[in-house]
C-alpha positions in Angstrom: 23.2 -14.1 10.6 21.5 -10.7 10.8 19.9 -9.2 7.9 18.2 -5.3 7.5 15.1 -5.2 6.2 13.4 -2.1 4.9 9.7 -1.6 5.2 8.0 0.6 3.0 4.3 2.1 2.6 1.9 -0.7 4.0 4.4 -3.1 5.2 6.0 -0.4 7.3 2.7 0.8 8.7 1.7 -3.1 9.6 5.1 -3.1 11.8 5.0 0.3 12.7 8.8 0.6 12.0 10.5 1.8 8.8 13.5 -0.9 8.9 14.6 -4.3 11.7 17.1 -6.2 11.8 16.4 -10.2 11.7 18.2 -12.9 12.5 18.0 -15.5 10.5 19.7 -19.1 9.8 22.8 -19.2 8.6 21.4 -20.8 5.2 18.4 -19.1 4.8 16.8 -17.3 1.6 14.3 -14.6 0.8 11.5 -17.2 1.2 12.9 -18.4 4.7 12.7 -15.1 6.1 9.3 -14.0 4.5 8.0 -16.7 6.6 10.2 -15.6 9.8 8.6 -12.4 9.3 5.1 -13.5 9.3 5.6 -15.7 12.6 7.5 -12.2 14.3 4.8 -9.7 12.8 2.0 -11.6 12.3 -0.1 -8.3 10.9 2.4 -8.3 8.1 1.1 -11.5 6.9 -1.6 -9.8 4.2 0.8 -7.4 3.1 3.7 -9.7 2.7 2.0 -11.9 0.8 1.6 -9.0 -2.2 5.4 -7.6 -1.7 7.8 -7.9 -4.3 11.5 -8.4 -2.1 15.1 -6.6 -3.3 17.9 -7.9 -1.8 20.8 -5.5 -2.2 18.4 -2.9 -4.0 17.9 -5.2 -6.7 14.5 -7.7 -7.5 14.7 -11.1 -6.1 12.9 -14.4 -6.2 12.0 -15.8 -2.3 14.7 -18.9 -3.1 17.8 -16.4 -3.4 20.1 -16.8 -0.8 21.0 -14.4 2.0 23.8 -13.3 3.7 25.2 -11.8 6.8 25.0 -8.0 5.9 22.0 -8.0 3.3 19.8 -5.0 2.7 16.4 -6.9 2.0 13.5 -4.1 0.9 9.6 -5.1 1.5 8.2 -3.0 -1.7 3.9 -3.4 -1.5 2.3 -3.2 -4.6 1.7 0.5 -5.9 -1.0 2.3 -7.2 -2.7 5.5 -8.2 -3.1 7.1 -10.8 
């Protein structure tokens, strides 16, 4: 199945691109493709770590499920002040 994913702040400038496409088994959750991530962008792998992951614009936990279709958003920690 292919799945978007959208980058933001640090994880976009890691990959250098603000969303990709993945494709990913057929049975594969948030956690599986973390780790597809890591082995396709392996400059990710720091940031990743720290990202909290939407799926459909809404929080998720890396054993949700995917599906053919899904938005899947890469959000790095924030700060300032």
């Amino acid at each position: 199945m292919i799945v978007k994913v959208l980058l933001f702040a640090a994880a976009r400038d890691a990959v250098g691109e603000s969303s990709l496409e993945m494709a990913i088994d057929d049975t594969a959750c948030v956690g599986d493709l973390r780790q597809a991530l890591v082995e396709q962008y392996p400059s990710l792998a720091p940031v990743l770590s720290r990202c909290s992951v939407s799926v459909d614009r809404e929080y998720s936990t890396d054993d949700r499920s995917l599906y053919h279709g899904a938005e899947v958003g890469l959000i790095p920690p924030v700060s300032g002040g």
